[in-house]
Gaussian input, Z-matrix of N, CA and C with variables (Angstrom, degrees):
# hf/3-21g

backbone

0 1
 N
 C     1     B1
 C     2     B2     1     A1
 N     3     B3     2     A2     1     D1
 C     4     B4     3     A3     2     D2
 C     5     B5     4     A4     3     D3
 N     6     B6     5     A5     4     D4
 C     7     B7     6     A6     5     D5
 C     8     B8     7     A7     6     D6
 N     9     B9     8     A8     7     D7
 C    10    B10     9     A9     8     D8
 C    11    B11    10    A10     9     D9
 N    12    B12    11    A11    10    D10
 C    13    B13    12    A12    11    D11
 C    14    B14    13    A13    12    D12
 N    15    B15    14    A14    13    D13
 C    16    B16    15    A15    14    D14
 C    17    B17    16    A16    15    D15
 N    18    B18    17    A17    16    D16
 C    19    B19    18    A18    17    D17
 C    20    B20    19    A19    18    D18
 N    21    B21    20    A20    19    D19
 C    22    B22    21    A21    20    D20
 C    23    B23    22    A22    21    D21
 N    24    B24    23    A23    22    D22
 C    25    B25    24    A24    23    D23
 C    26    B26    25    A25    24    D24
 N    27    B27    26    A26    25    D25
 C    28    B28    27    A27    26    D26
 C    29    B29    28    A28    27    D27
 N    30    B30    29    A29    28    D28
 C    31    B31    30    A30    29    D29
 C    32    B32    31    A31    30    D30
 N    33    B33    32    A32    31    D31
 C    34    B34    33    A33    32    D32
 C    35    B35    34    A34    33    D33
 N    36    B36    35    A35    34    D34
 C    37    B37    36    A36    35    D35
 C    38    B38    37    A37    36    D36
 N    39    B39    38    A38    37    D37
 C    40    B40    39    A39    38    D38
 C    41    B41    40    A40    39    D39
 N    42    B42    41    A41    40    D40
 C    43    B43    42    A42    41    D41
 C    44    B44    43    A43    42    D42
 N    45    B45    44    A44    43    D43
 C    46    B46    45    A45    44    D44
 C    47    B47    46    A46    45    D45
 N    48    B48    47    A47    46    D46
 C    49    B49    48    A48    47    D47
 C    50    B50    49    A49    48    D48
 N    51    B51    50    A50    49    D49
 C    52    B52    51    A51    50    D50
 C    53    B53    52    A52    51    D51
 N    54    B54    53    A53    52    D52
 C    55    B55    54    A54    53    D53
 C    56    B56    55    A55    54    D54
 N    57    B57    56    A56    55    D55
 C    58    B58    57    A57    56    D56
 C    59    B59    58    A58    57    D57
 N    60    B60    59    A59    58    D58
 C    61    B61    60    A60    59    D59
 C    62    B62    61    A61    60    D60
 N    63    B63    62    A62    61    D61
 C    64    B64    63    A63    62    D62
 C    65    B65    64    A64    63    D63
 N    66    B66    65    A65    64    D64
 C    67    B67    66    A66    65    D65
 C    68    B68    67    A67    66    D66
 N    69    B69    68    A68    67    D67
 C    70    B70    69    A69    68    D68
 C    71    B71    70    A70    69    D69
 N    72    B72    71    A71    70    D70
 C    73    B73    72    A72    71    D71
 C    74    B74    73    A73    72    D72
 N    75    B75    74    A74    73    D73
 C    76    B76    75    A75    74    D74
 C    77    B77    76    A76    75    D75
 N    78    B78    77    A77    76    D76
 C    79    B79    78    A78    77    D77
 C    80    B80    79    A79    78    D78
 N    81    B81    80    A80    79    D79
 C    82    B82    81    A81    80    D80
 C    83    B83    82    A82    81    D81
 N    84    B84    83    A83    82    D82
 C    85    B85    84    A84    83    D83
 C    86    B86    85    A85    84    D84
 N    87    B87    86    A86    85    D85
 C    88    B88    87    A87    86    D86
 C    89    B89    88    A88    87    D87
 N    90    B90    89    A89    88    D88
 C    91    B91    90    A90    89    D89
 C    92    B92    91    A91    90    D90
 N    93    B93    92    A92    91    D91
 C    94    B94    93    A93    92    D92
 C    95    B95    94    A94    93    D93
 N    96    B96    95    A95    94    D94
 C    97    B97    96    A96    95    D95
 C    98    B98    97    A97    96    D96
 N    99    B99    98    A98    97    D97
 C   100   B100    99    A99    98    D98
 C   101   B101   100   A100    99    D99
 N   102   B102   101   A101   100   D100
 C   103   B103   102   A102   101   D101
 C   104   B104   103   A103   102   D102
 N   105   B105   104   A104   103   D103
 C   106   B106   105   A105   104   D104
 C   107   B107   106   A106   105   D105
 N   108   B108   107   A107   106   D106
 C   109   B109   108   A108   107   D107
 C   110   B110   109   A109   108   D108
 N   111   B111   110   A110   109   D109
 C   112   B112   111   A111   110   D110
 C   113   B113   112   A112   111   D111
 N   114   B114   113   A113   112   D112
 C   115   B115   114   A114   113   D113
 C   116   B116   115   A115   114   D114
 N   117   B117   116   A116   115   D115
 C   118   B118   117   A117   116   D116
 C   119   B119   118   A118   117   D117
 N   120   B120   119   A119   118   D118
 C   121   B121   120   A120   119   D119
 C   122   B122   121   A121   120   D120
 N   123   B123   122   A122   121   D121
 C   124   B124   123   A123   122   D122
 C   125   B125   124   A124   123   D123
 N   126   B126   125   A125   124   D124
 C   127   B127   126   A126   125   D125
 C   128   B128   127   A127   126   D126
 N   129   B129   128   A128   127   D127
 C   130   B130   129   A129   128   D128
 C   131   B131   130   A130   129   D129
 N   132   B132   131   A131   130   D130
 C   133   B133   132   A132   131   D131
 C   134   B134   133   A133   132   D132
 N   135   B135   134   A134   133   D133
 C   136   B136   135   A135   134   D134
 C   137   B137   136   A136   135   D135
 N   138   B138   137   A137   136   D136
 C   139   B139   138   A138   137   D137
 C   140   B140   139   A139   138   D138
 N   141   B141   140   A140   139   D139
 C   142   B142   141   A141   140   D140
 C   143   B143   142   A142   141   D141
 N   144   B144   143   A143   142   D142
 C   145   B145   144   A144   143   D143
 C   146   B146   145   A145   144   D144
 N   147   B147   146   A146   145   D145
 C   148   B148   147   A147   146   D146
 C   149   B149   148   A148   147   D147
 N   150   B150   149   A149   148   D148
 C   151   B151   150   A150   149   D149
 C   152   B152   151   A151   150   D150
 N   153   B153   152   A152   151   D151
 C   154   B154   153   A153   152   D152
 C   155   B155   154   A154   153   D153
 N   156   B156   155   A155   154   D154
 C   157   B157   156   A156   155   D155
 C   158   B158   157   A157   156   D156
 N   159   B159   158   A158   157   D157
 C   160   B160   159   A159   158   D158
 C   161   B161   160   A160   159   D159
 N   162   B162   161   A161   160   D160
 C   163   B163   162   A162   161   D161
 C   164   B164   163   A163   162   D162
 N   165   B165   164   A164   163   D163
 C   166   B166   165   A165   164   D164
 C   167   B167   166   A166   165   D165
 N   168   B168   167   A167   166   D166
 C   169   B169   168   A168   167   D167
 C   170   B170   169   A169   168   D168
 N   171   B171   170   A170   169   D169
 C   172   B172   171   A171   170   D170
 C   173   B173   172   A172   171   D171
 N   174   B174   173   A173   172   D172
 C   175   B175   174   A174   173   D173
 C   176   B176   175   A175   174   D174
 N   177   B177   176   A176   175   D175
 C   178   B178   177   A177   176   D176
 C   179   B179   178   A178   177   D177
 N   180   B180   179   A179   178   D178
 C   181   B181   180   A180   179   D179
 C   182   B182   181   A181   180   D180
 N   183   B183   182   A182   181   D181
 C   184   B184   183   A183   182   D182
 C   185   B185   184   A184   183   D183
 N   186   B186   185   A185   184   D184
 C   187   B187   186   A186   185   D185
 C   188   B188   187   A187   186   D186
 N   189   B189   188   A188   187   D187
 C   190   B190   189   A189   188   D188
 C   191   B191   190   A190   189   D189
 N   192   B192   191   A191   190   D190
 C   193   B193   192   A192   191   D191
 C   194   B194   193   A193   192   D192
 N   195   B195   194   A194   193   D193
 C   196   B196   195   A195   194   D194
 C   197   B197   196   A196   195   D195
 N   198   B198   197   A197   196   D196
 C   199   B199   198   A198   197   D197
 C   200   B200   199   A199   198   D198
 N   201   B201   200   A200   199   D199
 C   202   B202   201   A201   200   D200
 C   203   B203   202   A202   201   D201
 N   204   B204   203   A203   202   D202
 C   205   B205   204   A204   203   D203
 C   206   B206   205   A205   204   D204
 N   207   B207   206   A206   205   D205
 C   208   B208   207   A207   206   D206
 C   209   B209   208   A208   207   D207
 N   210   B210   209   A209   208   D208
 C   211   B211   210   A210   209   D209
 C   212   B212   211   A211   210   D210
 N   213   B213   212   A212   211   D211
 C   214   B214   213   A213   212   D212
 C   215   B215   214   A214   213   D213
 N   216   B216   215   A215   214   D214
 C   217   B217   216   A216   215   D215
 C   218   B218   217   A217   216   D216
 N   219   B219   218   A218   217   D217
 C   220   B220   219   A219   218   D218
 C   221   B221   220   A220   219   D219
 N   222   B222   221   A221   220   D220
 C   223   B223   222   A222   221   D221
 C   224   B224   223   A223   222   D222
 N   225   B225   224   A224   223   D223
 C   226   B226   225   A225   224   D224
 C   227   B227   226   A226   225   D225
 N   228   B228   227   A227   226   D226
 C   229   B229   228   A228   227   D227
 C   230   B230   229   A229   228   D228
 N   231   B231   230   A230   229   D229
 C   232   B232   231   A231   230   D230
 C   233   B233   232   A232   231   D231
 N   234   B234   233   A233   232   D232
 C   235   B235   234   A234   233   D233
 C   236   B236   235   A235   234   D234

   B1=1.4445
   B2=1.5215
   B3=0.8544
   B4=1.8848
   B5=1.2592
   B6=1.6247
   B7=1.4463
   B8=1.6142
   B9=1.6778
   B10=1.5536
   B11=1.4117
   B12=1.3285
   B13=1.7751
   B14=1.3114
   B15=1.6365
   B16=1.0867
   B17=1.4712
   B18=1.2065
   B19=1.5452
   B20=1.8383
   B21=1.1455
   B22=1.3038
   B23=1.7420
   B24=1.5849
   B25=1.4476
   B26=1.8381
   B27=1.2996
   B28=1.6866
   B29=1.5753
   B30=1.2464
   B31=1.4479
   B32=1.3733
   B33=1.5381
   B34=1.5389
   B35=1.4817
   B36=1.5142
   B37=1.2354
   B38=1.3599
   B39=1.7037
   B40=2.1543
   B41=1.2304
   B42=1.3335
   B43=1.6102
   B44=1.7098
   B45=1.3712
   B46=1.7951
   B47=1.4359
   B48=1.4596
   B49=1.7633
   B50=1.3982
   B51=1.7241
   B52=1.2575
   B53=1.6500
   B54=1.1237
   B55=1.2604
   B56=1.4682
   B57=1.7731
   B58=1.1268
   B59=2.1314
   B60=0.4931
   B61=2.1050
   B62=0.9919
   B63=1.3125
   B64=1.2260
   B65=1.6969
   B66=0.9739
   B67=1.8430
   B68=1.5829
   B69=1.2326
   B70=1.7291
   B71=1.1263
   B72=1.6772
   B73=1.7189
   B74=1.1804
   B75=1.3391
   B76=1.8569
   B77=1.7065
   B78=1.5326
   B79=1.3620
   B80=1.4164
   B81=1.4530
   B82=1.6383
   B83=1.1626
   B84=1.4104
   B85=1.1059
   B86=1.8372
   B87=1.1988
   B88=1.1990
   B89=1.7326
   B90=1.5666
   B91=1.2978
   B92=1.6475
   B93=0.9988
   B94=1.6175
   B95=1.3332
   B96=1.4443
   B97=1.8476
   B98=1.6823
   B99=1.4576
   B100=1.7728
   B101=1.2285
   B102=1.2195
   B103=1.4221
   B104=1.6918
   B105=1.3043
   B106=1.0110
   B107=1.8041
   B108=1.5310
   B109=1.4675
   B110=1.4280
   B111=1.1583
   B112=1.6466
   B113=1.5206
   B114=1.6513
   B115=1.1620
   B116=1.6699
   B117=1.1580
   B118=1.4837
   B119=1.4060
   B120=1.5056
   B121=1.8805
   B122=1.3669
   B123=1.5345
   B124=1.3382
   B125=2.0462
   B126=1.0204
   B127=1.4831
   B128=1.4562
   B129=1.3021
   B130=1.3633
   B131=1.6791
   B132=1.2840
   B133=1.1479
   B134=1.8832
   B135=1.4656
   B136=1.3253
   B137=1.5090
   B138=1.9203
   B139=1.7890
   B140=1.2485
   B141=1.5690
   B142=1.2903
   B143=1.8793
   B144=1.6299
   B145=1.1553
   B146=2.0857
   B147=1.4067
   B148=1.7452
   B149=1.3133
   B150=1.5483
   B151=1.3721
   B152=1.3213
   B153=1.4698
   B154=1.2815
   B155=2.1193
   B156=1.7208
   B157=1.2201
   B158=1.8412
   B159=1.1608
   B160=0.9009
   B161=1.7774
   B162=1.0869
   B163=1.7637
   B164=2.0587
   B165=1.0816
   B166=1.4999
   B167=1.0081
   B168=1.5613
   B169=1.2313
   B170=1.6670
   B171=1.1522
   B172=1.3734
   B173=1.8317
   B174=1.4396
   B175=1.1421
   B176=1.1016
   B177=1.9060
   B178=1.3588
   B179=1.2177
   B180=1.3152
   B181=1.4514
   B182=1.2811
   B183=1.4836
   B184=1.3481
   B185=1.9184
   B186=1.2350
   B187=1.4998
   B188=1.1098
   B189=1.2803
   B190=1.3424
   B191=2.2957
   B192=1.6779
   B193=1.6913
   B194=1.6464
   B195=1.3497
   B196=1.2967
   B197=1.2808
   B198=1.6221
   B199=1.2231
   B200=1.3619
   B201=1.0805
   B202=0.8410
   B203=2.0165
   B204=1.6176
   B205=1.5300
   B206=1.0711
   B207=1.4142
   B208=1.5795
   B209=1.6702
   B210=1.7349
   B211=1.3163
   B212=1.4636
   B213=1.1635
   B214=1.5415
   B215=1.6947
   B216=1.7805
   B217=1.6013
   B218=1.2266
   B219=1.5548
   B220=1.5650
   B221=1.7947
   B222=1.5410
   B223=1.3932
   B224=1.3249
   B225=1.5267
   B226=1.6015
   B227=1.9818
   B228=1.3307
   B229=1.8017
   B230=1.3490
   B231=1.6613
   B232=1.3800
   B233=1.4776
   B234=1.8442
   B235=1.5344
   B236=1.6198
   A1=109.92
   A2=109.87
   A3=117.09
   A4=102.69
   A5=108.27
   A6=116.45
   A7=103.93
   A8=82.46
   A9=86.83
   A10=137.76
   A11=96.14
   A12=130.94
   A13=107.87
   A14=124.14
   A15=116.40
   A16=137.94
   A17=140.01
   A18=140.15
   A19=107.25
   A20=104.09
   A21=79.89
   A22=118.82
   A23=131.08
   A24=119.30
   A25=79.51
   A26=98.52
   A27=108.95
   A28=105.44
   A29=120.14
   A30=123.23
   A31=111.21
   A32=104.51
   A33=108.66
   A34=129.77
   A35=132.70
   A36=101.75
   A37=167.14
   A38=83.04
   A39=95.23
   A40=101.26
   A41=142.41
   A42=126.56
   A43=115.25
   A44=102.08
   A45=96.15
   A46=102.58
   A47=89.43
   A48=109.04
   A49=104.36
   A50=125.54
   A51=132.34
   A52=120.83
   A53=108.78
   A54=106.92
   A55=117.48
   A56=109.19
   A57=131.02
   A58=106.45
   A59=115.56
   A60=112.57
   A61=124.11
   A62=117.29
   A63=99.21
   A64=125.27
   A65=96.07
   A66=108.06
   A67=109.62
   A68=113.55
   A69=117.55
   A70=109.93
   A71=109.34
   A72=105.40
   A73=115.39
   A74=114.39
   A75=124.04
   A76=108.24
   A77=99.42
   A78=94.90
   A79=141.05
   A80=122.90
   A81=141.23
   A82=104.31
   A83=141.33
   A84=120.76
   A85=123.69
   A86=95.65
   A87=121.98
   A88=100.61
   A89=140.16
   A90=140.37
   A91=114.86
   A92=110.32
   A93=129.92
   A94=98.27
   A95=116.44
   A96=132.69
   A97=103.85
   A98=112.46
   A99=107.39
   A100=110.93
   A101=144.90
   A102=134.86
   A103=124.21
   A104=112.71
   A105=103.55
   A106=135.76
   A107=95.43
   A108=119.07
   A109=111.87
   A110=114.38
   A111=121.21
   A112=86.15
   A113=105.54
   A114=133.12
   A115=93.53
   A116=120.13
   A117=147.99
   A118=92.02
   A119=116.32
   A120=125.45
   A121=94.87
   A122=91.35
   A123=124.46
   A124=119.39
   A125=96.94
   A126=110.73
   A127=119.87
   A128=135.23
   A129=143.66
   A130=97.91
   A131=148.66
   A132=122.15
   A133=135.24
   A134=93.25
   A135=99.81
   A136=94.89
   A137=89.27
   A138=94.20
   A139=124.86
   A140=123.03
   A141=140.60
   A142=107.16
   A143=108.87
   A144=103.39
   A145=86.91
   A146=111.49
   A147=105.80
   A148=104.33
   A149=133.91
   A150=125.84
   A151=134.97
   A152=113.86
   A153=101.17
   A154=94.92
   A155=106.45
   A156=90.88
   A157=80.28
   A158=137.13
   A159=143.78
   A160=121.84
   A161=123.40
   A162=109.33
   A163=86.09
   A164=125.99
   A165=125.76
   A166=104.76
   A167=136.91
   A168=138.12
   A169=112.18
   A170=99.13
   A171=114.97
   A172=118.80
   A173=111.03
   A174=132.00
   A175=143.13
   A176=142.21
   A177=127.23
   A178=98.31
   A179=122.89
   A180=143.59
   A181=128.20
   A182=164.64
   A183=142.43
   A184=81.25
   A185=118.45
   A186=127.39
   A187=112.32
   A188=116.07
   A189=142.09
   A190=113.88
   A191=83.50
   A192=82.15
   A193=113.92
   A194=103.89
   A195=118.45
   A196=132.06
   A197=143.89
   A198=125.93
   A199=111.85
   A200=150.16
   A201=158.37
   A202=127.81
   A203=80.46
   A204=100.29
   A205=129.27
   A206=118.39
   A207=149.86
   A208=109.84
   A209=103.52
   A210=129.67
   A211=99.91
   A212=99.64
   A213=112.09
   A214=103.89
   A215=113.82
   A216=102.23
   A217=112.41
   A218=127.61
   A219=121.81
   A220=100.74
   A221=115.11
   A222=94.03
   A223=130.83
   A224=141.44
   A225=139.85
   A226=91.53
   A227=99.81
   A228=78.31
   A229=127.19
   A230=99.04
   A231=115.04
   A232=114.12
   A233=104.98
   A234=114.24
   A235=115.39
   D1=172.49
   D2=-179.38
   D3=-136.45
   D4=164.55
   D5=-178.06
   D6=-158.92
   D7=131.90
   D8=178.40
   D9=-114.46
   D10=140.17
   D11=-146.15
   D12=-99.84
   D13=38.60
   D14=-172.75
   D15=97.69
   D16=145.68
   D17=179.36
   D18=37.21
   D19=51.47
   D20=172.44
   D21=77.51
   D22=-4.32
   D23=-156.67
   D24=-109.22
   D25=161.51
   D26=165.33
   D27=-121.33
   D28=166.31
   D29=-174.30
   D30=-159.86
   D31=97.51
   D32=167.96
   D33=-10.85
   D34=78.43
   D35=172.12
   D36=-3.57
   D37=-58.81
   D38=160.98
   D39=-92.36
   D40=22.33
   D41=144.59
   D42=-72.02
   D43=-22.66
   D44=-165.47
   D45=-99.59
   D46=135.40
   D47=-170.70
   D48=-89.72
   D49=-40.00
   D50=-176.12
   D51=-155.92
   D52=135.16
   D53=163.17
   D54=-133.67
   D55=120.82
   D56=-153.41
   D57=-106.91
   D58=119.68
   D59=156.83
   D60=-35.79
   D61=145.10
   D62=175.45
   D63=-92.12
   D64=-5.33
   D65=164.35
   D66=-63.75
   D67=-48.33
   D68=168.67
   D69=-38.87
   D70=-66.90
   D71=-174.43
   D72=-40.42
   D73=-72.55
   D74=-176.15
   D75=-32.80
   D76=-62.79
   D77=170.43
   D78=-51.67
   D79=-5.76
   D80=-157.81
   D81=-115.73
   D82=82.82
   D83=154.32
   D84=-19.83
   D85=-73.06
   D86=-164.91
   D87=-60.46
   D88=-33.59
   D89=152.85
   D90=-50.66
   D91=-21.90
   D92=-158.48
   D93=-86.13
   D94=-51.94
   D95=-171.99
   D96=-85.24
   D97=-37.91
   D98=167.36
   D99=-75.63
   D100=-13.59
   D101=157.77
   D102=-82.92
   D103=-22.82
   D104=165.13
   D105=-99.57
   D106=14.11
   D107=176.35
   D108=-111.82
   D109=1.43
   D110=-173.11
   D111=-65.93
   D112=165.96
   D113=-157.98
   D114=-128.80
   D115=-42.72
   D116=167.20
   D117=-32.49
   D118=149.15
   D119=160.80
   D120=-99.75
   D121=124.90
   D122=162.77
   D123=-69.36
   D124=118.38
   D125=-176.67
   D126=-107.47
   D127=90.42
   D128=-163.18
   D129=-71.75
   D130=103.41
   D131=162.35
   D132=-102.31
   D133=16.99
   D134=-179.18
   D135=-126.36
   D136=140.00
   D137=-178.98
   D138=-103.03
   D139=33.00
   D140=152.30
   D141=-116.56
   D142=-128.32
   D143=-154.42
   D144=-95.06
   D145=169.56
   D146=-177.82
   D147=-104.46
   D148=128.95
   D149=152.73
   D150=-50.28
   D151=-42.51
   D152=-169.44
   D153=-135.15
   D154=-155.21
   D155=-165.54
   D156=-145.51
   D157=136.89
   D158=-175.26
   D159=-113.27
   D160=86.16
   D161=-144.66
   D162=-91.46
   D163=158.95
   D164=173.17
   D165=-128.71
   D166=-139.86
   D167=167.69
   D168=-129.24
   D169=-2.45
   D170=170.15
   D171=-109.81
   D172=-39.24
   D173=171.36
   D174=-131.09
   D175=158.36
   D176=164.62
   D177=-102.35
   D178=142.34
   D179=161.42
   D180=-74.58
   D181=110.50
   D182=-167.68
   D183=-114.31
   D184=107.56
   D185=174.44
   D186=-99.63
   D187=133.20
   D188=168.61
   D189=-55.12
   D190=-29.13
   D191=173.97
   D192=-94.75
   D193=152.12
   D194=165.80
   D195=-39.58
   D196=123.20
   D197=-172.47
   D198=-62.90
   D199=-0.81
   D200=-167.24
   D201=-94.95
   D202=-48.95
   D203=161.03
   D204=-64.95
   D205=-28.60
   D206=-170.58
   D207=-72.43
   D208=-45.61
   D209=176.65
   D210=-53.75
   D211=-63.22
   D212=-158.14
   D213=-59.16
   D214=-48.94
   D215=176.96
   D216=-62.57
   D217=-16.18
   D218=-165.31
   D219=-88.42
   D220=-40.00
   D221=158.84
   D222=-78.25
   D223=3.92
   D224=160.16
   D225=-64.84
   D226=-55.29
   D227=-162.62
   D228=-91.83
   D229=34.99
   D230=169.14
   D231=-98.58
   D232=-16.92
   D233=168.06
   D234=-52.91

């Protein structure tokens, strides 16, 4: 199933390893230093500030939706 993460992109379900808040990040050192050492292309998809952080195995996401909301489509398309 896929789930979508904003602007229009879809994202394989079993591609995504984590989806983090964006209060976590700030708070994480250590989230803070794995995002900015990724090797991965970074994909901004919200054109103000991002809620949450979407990591894949191909990509990081900076999403405009809530981690929370994100949760919620990833358990519908696990039905």
């Amino acid at each position: 199933m896929y789930i979508h993460v904003g602007e229009d992109i879809l994202v394989r379900s079993k591609d995504i390893v984590a989806i983090i808040d964006k209060q976590s990040v700030h708070s994480s050192k250590m989230i803070e230093e794995f995002l900015e050492r990724q090797k991965h292309s970074v994909i901004n998809l919200s054109k103000g500030s991002y809620k949450s952080v979407v990591i894949t195995t191909k990509e990081i996401y900076f999403s405009p939706l809530a981690s929370g909301t994100l949760k919620k489509r990833s358990a519908k398309s696990a039905i």
